[in-house]
N, C-alpha and C positions, 0 to 999 in steps of 0.2 A: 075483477081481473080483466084487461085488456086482451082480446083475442086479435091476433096477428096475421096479416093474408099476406100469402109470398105470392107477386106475381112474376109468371112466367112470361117469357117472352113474347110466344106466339098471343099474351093479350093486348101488352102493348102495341105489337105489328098489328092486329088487325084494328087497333086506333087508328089506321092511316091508310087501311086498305080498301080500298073506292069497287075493289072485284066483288067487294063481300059485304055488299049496305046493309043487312041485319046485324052482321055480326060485329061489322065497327059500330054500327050504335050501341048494340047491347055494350062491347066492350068501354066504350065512350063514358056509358051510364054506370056502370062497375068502379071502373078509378074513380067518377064521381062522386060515389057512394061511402070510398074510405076519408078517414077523417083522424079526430081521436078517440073517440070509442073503438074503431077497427084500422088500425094504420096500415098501410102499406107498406111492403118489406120487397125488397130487389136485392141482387147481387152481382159482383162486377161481372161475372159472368155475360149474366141479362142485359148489363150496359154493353158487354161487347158485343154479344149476339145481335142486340136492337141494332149497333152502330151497323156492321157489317153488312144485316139483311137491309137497314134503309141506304146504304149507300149501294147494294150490288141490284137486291131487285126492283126496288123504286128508285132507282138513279138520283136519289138524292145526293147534292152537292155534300160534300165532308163537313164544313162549318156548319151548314144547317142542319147536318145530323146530329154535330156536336151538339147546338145550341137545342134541338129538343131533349137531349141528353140531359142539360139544366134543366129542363121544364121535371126532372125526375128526383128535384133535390130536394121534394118534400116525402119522400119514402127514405125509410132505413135504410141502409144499404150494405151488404154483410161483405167482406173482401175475404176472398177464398184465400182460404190460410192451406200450409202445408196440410195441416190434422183435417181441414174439411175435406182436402184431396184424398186423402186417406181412406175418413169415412165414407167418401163415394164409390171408394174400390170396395170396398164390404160392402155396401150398401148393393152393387150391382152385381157381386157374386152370390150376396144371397138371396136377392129378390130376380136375379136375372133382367136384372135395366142394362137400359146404354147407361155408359158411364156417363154421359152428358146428363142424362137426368136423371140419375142417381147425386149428382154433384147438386142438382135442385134441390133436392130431396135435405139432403146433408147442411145444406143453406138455409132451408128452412127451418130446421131444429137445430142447428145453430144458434139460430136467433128467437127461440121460441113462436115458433106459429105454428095455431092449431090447422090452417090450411095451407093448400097450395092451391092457386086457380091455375089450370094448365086445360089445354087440347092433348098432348102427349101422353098423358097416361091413364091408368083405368079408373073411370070416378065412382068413387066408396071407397077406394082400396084408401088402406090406412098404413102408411111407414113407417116406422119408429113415432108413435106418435100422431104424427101430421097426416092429417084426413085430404086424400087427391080429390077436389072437387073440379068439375069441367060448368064453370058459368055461365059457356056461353048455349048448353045445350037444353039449360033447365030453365 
């Protein structure tokens, strides 16, 4: 069985973040890592978050941001339906998340993945599921 990594935003940001030279390499070398044995899994969410944060805090131009947006058409990509929004309200009333990453969370077993790579939340901790690992620290 194919095990599935939802990545979170802040991994693809720090692909581009010049403040943080370990941490965009390590994340650099992470995307590299998935394939078809471990595919990557995103959600538009992550596309919007990515677009936003490249265009407000690296001043990326809008089309360029688009155009690495393409560069993310080899990941799954789950589009947040009414019922994941749903699940994110459970999700963060009973684990007490922000609703923003509770809605990760919800995206991720969605689509079946046994992880989430994220900074944001606590790593070991297990959600319905989906084991929170932080890759950039291990």
């Amino acid at each position: 069985m194919t095990s599935k990594v939802f990545i979170d935003t802040n991994i693809l940001i720090y692909c581009m973040d010049n403040a943080y030279p370990k941490k965009k390499e390590k994340c650099r070398a992470l995307l590299k890592s998935l394939g078809t044995e471990t595919p990557g899994v995103i959600s538009t969410q992550v596309m919007q978050e990515f677009f936003v944060v490249a265009t407000r805090k690296f001043s990326i131009d809008p089309l360029h941001a688009k155009d690495l947006l393409h560069g993310f058409t080899n990941f799954e990509v789950v589009q947040i339906t009414q019922d994941i929004v749903f699940e994110a309200i459970d999700i963060s009333i009973i684990k007490r998340l922000s609703f923003w990453d509770a809605l990760v969370v919800a995206a991720a077993e969605s689509a079946n993945c046994s992880v989430v790579w994220t900074e944001d939340l606590n790593p070991g901790q297990t959600i319905r599921g989906v084991k929170i690992v932080n890759p950039i620290s291990t």
